[in-house]
DRENDO-1510 file (C-alpha; in Angstrom, 1 decimal, always signed):
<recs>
REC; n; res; u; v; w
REC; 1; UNK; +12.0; -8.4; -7.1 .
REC; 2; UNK; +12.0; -5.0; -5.5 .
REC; 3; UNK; +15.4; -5.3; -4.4 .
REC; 4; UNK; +16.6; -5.3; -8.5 .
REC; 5; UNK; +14.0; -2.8; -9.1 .
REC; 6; UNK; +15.9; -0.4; -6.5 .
REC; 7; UNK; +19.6; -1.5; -7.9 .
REC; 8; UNK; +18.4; -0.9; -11.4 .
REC; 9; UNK; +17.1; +2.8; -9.8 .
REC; 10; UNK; +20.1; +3.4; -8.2 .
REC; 11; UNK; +22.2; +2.8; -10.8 .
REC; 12; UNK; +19.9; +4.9; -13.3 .
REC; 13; UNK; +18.8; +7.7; -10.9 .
REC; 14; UNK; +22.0; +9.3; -10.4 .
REC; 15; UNK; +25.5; +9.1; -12.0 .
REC; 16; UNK; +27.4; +10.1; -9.1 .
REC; 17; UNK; +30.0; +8.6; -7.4 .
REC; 18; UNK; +27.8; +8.3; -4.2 .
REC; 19; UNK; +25.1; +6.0; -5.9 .
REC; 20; UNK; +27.6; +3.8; -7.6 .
REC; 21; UNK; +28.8; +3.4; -4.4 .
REC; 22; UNK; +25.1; +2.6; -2.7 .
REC; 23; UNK; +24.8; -0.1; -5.4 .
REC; 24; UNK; +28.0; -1.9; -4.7 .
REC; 25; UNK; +26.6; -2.1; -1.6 .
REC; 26; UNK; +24.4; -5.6; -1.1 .
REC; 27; UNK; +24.5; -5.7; +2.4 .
REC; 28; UNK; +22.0; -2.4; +2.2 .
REC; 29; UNK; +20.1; -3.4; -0.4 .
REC; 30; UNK; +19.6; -6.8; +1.5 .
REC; 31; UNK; +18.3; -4.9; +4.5 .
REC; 32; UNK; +15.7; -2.9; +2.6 .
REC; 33; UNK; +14.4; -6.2; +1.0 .
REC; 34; UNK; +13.8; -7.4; +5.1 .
REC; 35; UNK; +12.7; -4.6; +6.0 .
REC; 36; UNK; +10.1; -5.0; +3.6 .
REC; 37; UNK; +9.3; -9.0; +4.1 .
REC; 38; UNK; +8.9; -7.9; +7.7 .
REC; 39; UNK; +6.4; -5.4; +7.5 .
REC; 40; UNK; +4.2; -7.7; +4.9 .
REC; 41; UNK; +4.1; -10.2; +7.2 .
REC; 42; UNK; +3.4; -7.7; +10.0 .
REC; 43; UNK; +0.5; -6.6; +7.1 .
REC; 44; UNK; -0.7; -9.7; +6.1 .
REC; 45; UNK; -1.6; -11.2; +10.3 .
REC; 46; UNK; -3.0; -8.0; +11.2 .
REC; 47; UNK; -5.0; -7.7; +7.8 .
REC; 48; UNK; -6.2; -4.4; +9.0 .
REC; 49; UNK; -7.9; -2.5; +5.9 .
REC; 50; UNK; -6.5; +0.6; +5.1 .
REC; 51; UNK; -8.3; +4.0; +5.9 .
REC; 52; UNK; -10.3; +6.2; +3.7 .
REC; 53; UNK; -8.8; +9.9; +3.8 .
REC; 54; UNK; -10.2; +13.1; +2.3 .
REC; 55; UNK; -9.3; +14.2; -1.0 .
REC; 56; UNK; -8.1; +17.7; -0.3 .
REC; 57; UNK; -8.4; +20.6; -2.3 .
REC; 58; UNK; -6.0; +20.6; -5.0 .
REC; 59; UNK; -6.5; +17.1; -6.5 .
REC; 60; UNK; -6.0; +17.8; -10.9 .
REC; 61; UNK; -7.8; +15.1; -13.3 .
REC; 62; UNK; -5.9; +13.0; -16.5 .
REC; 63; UNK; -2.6; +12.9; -14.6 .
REC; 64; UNK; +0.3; +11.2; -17.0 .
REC; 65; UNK; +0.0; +7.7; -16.7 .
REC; 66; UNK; +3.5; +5.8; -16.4 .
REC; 67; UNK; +3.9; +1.8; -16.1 .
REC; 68; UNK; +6.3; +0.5; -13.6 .
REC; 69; UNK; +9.2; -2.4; -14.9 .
REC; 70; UNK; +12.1; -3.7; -13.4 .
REC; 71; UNK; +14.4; -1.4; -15.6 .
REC; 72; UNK; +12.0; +2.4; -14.9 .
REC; 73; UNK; +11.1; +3.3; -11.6 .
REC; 74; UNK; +8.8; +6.9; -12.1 .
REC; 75; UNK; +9.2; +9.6; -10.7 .
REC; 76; UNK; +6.3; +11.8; -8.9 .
REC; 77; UNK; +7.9; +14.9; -8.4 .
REC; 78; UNK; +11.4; +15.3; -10.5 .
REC; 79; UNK; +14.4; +14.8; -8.6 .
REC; 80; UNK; +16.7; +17.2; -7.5 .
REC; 81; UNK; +19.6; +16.8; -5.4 .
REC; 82; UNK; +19.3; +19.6; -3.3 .
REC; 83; UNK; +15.7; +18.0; -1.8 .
REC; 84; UNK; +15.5; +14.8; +0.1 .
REC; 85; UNK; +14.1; +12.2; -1.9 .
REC; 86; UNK; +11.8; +9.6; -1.2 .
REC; 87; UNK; +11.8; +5.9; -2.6 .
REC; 88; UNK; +8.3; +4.3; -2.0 .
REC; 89; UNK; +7.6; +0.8; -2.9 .
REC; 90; UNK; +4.7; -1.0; -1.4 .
REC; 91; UNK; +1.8; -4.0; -2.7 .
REC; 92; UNK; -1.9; -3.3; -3.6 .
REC; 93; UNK; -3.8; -6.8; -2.4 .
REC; 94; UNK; -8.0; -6.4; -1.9 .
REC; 95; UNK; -10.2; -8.9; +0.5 .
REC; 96; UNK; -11.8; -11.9; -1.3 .
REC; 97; UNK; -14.0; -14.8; +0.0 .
REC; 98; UNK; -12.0; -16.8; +2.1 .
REC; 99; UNK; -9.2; -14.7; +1.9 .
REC; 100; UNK; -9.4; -12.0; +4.6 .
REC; 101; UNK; -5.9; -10.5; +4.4 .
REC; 102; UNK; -6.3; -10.0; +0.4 .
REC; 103; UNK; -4.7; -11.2; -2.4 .
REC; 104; UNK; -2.4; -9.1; -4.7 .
REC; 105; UNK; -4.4; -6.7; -7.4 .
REC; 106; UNK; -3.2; -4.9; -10.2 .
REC; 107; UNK; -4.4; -1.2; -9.7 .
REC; 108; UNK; -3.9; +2.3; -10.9 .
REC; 109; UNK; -2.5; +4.7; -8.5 .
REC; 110; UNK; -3.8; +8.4; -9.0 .
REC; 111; UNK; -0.6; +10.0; -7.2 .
REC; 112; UNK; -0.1; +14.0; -6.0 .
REC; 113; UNK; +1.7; +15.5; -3.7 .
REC; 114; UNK; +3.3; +19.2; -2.2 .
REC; 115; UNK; +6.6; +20.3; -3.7 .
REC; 116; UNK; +9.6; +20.7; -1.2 .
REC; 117; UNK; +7.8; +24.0; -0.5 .
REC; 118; UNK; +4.4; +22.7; +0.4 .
REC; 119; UNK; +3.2; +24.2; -2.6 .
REC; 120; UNK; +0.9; +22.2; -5.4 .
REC; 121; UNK; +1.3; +22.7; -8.8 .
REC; 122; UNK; -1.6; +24.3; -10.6 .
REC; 123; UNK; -4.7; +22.0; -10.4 .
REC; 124; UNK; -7.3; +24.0; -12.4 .
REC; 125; UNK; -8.7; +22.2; -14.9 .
REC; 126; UNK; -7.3; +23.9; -17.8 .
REC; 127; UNK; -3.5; +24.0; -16.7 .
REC; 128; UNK; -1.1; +21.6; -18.6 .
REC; 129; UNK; +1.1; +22.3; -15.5 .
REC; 130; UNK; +0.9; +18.4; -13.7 .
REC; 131; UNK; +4.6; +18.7; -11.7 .
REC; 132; UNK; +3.9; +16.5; -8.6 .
REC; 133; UNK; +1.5; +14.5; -10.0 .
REC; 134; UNK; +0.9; +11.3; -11.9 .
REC; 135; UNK; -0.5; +8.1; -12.4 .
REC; 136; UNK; +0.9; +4.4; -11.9 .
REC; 137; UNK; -0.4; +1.0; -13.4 .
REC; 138; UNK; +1.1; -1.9; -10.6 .
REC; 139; UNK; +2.1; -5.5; -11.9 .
REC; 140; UNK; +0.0; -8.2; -12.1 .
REC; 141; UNK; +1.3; -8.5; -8.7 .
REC; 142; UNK; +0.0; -5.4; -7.3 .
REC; 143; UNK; +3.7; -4.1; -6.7 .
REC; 144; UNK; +4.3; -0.3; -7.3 .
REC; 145; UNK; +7.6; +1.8; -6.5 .
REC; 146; UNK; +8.4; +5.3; -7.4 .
REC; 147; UNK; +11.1; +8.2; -6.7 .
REC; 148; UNK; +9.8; +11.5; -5.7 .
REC; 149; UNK; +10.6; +14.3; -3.0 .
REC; 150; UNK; +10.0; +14.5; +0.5 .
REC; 151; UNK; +6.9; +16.4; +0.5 .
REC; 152; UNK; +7.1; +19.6; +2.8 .
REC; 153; UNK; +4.2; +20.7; +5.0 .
REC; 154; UNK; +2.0; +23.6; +4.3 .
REC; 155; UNK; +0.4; +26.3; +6.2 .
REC; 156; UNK; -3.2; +26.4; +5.8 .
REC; 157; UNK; -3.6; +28.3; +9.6 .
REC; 158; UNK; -1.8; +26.0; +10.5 .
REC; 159; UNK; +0.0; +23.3; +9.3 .
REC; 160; UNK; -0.2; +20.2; +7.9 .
REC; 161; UNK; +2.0; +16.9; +8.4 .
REC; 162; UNK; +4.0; +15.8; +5.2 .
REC; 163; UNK; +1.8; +13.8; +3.3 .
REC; 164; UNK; +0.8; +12.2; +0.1 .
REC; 165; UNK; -2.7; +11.9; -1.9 .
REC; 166; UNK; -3.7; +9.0; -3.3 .
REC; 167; UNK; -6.7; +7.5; -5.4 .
REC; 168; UNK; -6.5; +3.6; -6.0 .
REC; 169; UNK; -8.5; +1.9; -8.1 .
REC; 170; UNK; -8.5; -2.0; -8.5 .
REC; 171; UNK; -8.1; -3.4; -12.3 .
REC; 172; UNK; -8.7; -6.4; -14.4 .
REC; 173; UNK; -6.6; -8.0; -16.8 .
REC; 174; UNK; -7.8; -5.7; -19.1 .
REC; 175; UNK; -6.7; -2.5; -17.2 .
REC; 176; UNK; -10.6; -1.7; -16.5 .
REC; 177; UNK; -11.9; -0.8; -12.9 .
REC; 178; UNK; -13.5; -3.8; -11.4 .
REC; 179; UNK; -14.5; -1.7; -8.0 .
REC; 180; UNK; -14.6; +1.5; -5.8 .
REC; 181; UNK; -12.5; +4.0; -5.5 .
REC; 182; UNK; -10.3; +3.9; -2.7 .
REC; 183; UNK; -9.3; +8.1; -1.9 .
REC; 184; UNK; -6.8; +8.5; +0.8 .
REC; 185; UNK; -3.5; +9.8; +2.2 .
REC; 186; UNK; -0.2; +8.3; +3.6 .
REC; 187; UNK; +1.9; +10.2; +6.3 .
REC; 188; UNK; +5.0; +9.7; +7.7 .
REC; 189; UNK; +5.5; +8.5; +11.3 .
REC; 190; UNK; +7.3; +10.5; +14.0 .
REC; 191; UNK; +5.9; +13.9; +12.1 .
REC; 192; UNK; +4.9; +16.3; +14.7 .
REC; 193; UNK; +2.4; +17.4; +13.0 .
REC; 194; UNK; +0.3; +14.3; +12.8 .
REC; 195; UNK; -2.8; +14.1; +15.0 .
REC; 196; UNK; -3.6; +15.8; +17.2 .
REC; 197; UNK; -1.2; +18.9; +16.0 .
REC; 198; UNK; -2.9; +18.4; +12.0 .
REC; 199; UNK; -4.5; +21.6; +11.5 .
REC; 200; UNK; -7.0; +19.7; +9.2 .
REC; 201; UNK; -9.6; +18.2; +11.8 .
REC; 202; UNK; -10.8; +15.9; +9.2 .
REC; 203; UNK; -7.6; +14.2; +8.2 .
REC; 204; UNK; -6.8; +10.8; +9.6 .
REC; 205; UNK; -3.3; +11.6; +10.1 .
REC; 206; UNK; -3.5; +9.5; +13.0 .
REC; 207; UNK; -4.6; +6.4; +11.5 .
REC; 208; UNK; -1.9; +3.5; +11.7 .
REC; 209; UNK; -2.7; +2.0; +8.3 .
REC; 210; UNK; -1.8; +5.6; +6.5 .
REC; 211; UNK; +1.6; +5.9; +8.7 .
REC; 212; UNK; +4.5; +4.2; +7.2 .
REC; 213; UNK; +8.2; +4.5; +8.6 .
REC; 214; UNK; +11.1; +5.6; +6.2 .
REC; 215; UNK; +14.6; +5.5; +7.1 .
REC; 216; UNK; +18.2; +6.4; +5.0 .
REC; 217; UNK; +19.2; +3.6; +3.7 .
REC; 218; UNK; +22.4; +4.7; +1.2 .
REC; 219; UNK; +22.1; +8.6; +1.6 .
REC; 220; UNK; +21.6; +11.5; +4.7 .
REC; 221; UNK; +19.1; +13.0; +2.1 .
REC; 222; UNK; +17.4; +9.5; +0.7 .
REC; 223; UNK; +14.1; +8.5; +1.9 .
REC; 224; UNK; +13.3; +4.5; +1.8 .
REC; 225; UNK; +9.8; +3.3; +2.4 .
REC; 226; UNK; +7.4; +0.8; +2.0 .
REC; 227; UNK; +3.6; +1.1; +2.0 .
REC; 228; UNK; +1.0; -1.7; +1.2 .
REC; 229; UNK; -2.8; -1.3; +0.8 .
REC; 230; UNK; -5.5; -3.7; +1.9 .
REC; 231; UNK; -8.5; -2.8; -0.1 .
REC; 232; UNK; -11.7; -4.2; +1.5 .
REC; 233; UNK; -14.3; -6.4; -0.3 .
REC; 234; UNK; -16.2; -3.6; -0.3 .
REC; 235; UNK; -13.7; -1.8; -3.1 .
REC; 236; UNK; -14.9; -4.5; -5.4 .
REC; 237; UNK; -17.8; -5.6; -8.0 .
</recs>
């Protein structure tokens, strides 16, 4: 499933030569889809919840909302070739009774993030200005992907690891919240500015269950990546 979702990105995102080269290319595309089978498995045996984070200062309210299908992957922040890009993909699955590694959940994802610059777009509340942030409805499988930049790091006296906010929030087959809030961020491993170097003290930028490891995959400047979130029981009605 998320291997056509990435060939149907690659061959939309970009009309260069370079793409249509990177989708002709199975071989790739069949390693992304391991490396992703082997991390949920990693996921699902360790069943390790993942970790509140704080919300940060410049979170913005009534994001756009866009769904996610097999032919439209959304972007967070608008593409540009000069940045590197990031592909994220990743499964939402919440802790039941009897089921202590969770089972898949349809969720919204409440997504912002620092331009190439570190910079945020304007979050007061009357700005219409939402670049770098949005909102994502899963499957009924609880599967998101998205296309976005690298994030860059900002100096607040000192700085910050590249990072991305999140608010997830668990939904019925109706779309409506059936639990709690889960706030958090997600880093990027083998940043030298994770812990203990994060100039926020309150940032779990050490946490393992926020860390995920990207690598190139069809491009120098491409960004491939996969996240899942265990929310705990505790998430739900």
């Amino acid at each position: 499933m998320l291997s056509l979702i990435y060939i149907s990105f690659l061959c939309t995102w970009s009309s260069s030569t370079a793409f249509a080269r990177a989708a002709a290319q199975p071989n790739l595309l069949k390693s992304l889809g391991s490396t992703t089978d082997s991390k949920r498995q990693l996921l699902q045996t360790s069943c390790k919840v993942t970790s509140k984070d704080i919300e940060g200062p410049f979170y913005k309210r009534n994001a756009p909302i866009q769904q996610i299908t097999p032919a439209l992957v959304p972007q967070v922040c608008k593409n540009n070739v000069a940045n590197d890009r990031l592909i994220l993909n990743g499964t939402i699955r919440q802790i039941s009774d009897g089921n202590p590694c969770g089972k898949p959940t349809r969720a919204v994802l409440d997504v912002w993030q620092a331009n190439a610059d570190g910079e945020y777009s304007d979050h007061s509340a009357l700005s219409t200005d939402f670049a770098c942030r949005t909102r994502l409805v899963t499957n009924h499988d609880g599967i998101f992907t998205f296309s976005s930049i690298f994030p860059g790091r900002y100096d607040d006296g000192g700085f910050r690891p590249a990072h991305i906010h999140f608010q997830i929030t668990p939904l019925d087959l109706n779309d409506r919240a059936i639990g709690k809030t889960l706030t958090t961020q997600m880093y990027f491993a083998q940043d030298h500015f994770l812990k203990p170097h994060d100039s926020c003290a309150m940032c779990s930028s050490d946490d393992p269950t926020l860390i995920t490891h990207v690598s190139h995959q069809t491009d120098i400047k491409t960004f491939v990546g996969t996240w899942d979130v265990l929310l705990s029981s505790d998430d739900a009605n």
